[in-house]
C-alpha positions in Angstrom: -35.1 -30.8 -45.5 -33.4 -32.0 -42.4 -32.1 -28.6 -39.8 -28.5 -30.7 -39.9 -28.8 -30.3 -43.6 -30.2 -26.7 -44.1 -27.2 -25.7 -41.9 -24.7 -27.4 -44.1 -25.8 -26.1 -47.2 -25.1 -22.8 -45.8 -21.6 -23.3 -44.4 -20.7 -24.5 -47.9 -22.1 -21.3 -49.1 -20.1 -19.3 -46.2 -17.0 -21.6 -47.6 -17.1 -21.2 -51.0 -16.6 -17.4 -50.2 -14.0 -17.9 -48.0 -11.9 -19.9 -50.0 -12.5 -17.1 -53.0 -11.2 -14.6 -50.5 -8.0 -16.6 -49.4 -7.2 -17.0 -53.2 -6.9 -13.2 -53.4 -9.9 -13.5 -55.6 -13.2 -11.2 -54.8 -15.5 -13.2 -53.5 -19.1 -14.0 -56.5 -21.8 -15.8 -56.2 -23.5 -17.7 -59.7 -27.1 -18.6 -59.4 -29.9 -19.0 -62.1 -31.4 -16.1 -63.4 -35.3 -15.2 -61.8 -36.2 -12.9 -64.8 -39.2 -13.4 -67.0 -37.0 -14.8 -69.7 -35.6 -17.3 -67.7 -39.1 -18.7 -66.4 -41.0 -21.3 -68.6 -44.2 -23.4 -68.0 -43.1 -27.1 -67.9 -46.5 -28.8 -69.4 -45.3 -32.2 -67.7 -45.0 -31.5 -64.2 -48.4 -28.3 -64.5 -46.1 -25.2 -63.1 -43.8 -22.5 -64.0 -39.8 -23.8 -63.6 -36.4 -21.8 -63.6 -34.5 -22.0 -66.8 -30.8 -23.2 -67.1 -29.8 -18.9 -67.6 -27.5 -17.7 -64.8 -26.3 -14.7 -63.4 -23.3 -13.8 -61.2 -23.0 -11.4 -58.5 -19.7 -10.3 -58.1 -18.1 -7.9 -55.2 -15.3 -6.5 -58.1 -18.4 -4.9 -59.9 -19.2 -2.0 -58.2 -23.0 -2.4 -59.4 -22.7 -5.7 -57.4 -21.4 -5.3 -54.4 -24.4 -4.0 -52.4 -26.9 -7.1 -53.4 -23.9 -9.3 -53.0 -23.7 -7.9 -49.4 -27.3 -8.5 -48.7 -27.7 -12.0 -50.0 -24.4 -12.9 -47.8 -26.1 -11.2 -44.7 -29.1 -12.7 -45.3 -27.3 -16.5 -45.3 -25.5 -15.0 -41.8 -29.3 -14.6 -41.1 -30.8 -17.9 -41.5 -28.2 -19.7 -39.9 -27.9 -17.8 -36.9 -31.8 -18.3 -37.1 -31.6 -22.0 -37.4 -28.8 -22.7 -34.4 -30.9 -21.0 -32.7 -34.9 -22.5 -33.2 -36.0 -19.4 -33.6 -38.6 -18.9 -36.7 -38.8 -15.4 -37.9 -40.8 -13.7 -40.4 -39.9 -12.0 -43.7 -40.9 -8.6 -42.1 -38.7 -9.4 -39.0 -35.7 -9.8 -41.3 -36.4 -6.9 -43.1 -36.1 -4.7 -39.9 -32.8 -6.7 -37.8 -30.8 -5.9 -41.2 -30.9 -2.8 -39.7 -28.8 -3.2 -36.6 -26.2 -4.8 -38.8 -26.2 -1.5 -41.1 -27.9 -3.6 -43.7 -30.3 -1.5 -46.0 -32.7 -2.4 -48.2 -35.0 0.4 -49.4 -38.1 -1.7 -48.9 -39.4 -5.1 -47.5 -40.1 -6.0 -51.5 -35.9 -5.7 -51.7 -35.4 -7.7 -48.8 -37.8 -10.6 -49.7 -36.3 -10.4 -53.2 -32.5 -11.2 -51.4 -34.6 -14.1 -49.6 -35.9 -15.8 -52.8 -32.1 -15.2 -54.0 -30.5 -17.3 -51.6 -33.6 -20.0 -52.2 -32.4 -19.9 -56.0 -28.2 -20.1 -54.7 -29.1 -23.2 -52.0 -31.8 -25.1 -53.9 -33.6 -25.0 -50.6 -37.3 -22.6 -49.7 -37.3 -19.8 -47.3 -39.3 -22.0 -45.1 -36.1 -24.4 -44.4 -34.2 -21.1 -43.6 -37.0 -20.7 -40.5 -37.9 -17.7 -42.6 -41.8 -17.2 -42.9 -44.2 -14.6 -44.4 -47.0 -13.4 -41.8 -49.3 -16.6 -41.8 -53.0 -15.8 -42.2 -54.5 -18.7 -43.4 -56.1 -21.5 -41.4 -57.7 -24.6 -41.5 -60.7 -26.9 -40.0 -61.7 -30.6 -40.2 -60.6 -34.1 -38.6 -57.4 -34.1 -39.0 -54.9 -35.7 -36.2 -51.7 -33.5 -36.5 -48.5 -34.5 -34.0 -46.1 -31.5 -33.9 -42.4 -32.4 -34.9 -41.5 -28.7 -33.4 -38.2 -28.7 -31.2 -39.8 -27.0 -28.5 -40.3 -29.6 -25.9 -43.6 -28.5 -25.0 -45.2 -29.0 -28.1 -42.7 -31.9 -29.1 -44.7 -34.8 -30.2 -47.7 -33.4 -29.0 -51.4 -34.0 -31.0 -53.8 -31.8 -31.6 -57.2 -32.4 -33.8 -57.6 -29.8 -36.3 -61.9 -29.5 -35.5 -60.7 -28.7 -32.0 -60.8 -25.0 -32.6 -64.0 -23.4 -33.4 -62.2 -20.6 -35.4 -59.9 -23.0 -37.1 -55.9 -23.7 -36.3 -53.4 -21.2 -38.4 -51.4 -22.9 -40.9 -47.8 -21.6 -39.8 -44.6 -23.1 -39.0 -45.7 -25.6 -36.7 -48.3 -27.3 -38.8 -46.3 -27.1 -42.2 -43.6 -29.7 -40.6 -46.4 -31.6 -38.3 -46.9 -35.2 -39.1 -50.1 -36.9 -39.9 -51.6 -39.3 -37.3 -55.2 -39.9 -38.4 -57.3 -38.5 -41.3 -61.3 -39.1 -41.3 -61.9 -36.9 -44.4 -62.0 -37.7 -48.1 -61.3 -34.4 -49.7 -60.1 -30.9 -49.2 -61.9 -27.7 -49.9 -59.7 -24.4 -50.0 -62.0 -21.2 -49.8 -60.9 -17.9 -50.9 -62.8 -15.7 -48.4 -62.7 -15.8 -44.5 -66.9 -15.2 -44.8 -67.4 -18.4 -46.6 -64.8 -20.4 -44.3 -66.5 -19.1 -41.2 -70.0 -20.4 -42.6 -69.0 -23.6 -44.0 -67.2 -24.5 -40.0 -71.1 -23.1 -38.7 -72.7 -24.9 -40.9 -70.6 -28.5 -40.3 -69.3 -28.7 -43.8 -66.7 -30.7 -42.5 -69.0 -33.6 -41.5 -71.5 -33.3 -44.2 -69.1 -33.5 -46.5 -66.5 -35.2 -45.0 -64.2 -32.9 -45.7 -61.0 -31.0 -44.7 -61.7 -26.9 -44.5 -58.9 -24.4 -45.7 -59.0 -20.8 -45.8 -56.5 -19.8 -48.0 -57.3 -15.7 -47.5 -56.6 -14.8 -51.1 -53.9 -15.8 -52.4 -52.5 -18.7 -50.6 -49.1 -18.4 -49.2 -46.5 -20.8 -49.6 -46.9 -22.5 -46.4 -50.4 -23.0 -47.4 -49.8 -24.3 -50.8 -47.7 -26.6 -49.4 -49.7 -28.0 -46.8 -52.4 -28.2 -49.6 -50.0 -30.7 -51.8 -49.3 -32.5 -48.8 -52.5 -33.4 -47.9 -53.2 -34.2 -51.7 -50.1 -36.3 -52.0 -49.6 -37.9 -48.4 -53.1 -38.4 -47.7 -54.7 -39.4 -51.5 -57.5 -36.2 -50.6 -59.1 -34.9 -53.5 -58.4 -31.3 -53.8 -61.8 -28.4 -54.8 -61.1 -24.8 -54.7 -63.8 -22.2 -54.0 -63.2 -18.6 -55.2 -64.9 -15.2 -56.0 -66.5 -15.0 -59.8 -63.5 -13.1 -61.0 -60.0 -13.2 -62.9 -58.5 -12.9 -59.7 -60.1 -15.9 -58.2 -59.2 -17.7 -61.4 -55.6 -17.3 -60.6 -55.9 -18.0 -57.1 -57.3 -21.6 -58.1 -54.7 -21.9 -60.7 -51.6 -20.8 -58.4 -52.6 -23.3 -56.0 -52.9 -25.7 -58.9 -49.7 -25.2 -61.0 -47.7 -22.8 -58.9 -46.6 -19.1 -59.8 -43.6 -17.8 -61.9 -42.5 -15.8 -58.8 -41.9 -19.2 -56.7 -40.5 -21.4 -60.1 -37.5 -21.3 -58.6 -39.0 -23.9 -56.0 -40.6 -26.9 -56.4 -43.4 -29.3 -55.3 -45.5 -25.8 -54.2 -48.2 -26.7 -56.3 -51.3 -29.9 -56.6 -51.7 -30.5 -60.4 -54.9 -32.6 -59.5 -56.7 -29.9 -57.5 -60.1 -28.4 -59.3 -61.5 -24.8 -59.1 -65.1 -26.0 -58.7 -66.4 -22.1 -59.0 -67.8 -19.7 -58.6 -67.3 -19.8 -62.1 -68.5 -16.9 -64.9 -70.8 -19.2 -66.5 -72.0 -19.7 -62.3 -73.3 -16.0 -62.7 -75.7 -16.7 -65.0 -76.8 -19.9 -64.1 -77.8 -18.8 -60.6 -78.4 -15.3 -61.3 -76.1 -13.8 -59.1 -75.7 -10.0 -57.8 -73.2 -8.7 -59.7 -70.6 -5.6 -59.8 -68.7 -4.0 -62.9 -65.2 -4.7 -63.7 -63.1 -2.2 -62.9 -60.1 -1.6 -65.7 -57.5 -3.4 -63.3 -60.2 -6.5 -63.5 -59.9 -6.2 -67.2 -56.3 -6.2 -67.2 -55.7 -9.3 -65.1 -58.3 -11.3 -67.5 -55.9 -10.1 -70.2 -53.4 -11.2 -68.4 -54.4 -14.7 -67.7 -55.9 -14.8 -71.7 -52.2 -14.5 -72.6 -51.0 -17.0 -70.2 -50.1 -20.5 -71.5 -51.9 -22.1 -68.5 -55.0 -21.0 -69.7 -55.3 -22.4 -72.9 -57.2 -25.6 -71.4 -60.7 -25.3 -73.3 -62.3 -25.0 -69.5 -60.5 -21.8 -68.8 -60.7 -20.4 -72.1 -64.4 -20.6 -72.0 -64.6 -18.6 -68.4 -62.2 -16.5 -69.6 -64.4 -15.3 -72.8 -67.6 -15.5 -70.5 -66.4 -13.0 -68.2 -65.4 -10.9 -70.7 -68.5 -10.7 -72.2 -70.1 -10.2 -69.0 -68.2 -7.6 -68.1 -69.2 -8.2 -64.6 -68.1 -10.0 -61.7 -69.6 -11.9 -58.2 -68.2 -12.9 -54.9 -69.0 -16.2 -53.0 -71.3 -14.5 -50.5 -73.7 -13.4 -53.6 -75.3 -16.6 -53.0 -76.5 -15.5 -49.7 -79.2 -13.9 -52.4 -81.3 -17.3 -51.9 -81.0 -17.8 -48.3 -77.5 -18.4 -45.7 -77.5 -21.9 -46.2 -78.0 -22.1 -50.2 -74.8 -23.2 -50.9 -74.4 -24.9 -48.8 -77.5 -27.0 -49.7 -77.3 -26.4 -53.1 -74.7 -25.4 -55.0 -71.4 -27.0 -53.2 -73.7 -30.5 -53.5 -73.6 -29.2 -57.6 -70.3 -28.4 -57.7 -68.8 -31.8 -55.7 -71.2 -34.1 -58.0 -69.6 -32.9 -61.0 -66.1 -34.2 -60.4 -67.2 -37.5 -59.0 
């Protein structure tokens, strides 16, 4: 959304209280409810949306009055943020609440009032110039031109293979347009190993593709930038994880989104593929394995009772690793020599969703 509109938004916010107050009235806020309950899996559109429950925060309810407080802070925040270009981080807002007398008891509580205000304006954090600490990056030949306000990077291009160690996907390159695109597909990799040996080993031009590392779970920003490149661009999107439930969910997050983030929409790429390593993968190429430990077993629970996981596909990983019982990363193909899969089992992989 446009900075002219992101500020209106919130001086209608800042209004609406206002006008409350001259009333006589105390000032509330309604906005949809985030619980569980509220929170469904829309089949149609592949991700978790918000529900048409809403709750009100209300300064004449005593119980209220403090998160009312922060949520109205935190608008005060953003704008101030906005008039003046300056991004900020969720970590920096969770420490200046402080020198306004602000407290939350934790970052978790501050970042919870964030997604809040996300939920009142209809508009993600990102807009706001609020950002998580970025960690992911991303390689290939991609011509960016930056859109940023400063005027030294204003309309300024930069090819993303330009940096050996990658270009971090942060503020700058969420908003950046697209000039010129050589590659055909995307491939997101869980693991910073497996990024860094895919860039040495010129995955990018064997395979003409674009190079994410999404560092676990992706952020936002990263998701994002993901769907843009699969919905802008027409690139294919493949998804490399660890053998485990928790690489399973990375996949599917970037694929249908999460119920923490249903609030906000087009965060996910319905098209994208988890190409491995799958459970079935660590039999198939023998790979070392470790035990899962009982928090391994409770996420594959987890993810057995989750609607998005009914797909035959992911009901047959999910029963294979639990009858394994075990699990692998991506580097346990390094059992067969550095290059393996690169040679070998990415080739597998691509060939199966052509």
């Amino acid at each position: 959304m446009r900075r002219e509109d992101v500020l209106a938004r919130l001086r209608e916010f800042g209004l609406s209280l206002y006008e409350q107050m001259s009333r006589g009235e105390f000032p509330r806020v309604k906005l949809r409810s985030r619980t569980l309950k509220n929170i469904v899996y829309d089949v149609e559109s592949k991700q978790f949306v918000i529900g048409d429950k809403t709750v009100v925060r209300s300064a004449a309810n005593l119980r209220q009055i403090k998160s009312l407080t922060q949520l109205i802070w935190v608008a005060y925040f953003a704008y101030n943020s906005i008039k003046a270009n300056q991004p900020t981080t969720l970590r920096d807002l969770y420490y200046n609440a402080e020198a306004f007398g602000i407290e939350f008891e934790d970052q978790s509580e501050s970042n919870e009032i964030v997604s809040d205000l996300e939920t009142v304006l209809g508009i993600p954090r990102e807009d706001f110039m609020i950002y998580p600490e970025e960690r992911s990056a991303i390689f290939g030949d991609l011509v960016v031109e930056y859109t940023h306000p400063d005027p030294d990077y204003y309309g300024k291009r930069i090819n993303l293979s330009s940096h050996p160690d990658g270009v971090m996907i942060g503020p700058a390159l969420l908003s950046a347009e697209f000039v010129e695109c050589n590659a055909d597909k995307v491939i997101a990799i869980e693991t910073g190993g497996l990024f860094t040996r895919f860039i040495a080993e010129k995955v990018h031009r064997r395979f003409n593709a674009i190079l994410i590392h999404t560092a676990g779970q992706a952020p936002r920003s990263t998701r994002r930038f993901i769907r843009r490149l699969n919905m802008e661009l027409g690139l294919p999107v493949y998804i490399l994880t660890d053998a485990d439930p928790w690489g399973m969910h990375i996949a599917m997050v970037i694929i249908s989104g999460s119920a923490n983030a249903a609030h906000i929409t087009d965060l996910n790429t319905p098209d994208a593929k988890w190409i491995g390593v799958w459970a079935t993968d660590i039999t198939k190429y023998k790979l070392p394995t470790e035990p899962m430990d009982e928090r391994d077993i409770a996420r594959l629970e987890a993810l057995r009772r989750d609607p998005r996981y009914k797909d035959p596909f992911w009901s047959r990983e999910i029963d294979e690793f639990n009858r394994l019982k075990r699990k692998a990363e991506q580097q346990s193909f390094s059992r067969y020599g550095l290059s393996y899969v690169v040679d070998k089992y990415l080739p597998d992989k691509l060939a199966l969703f052509k």
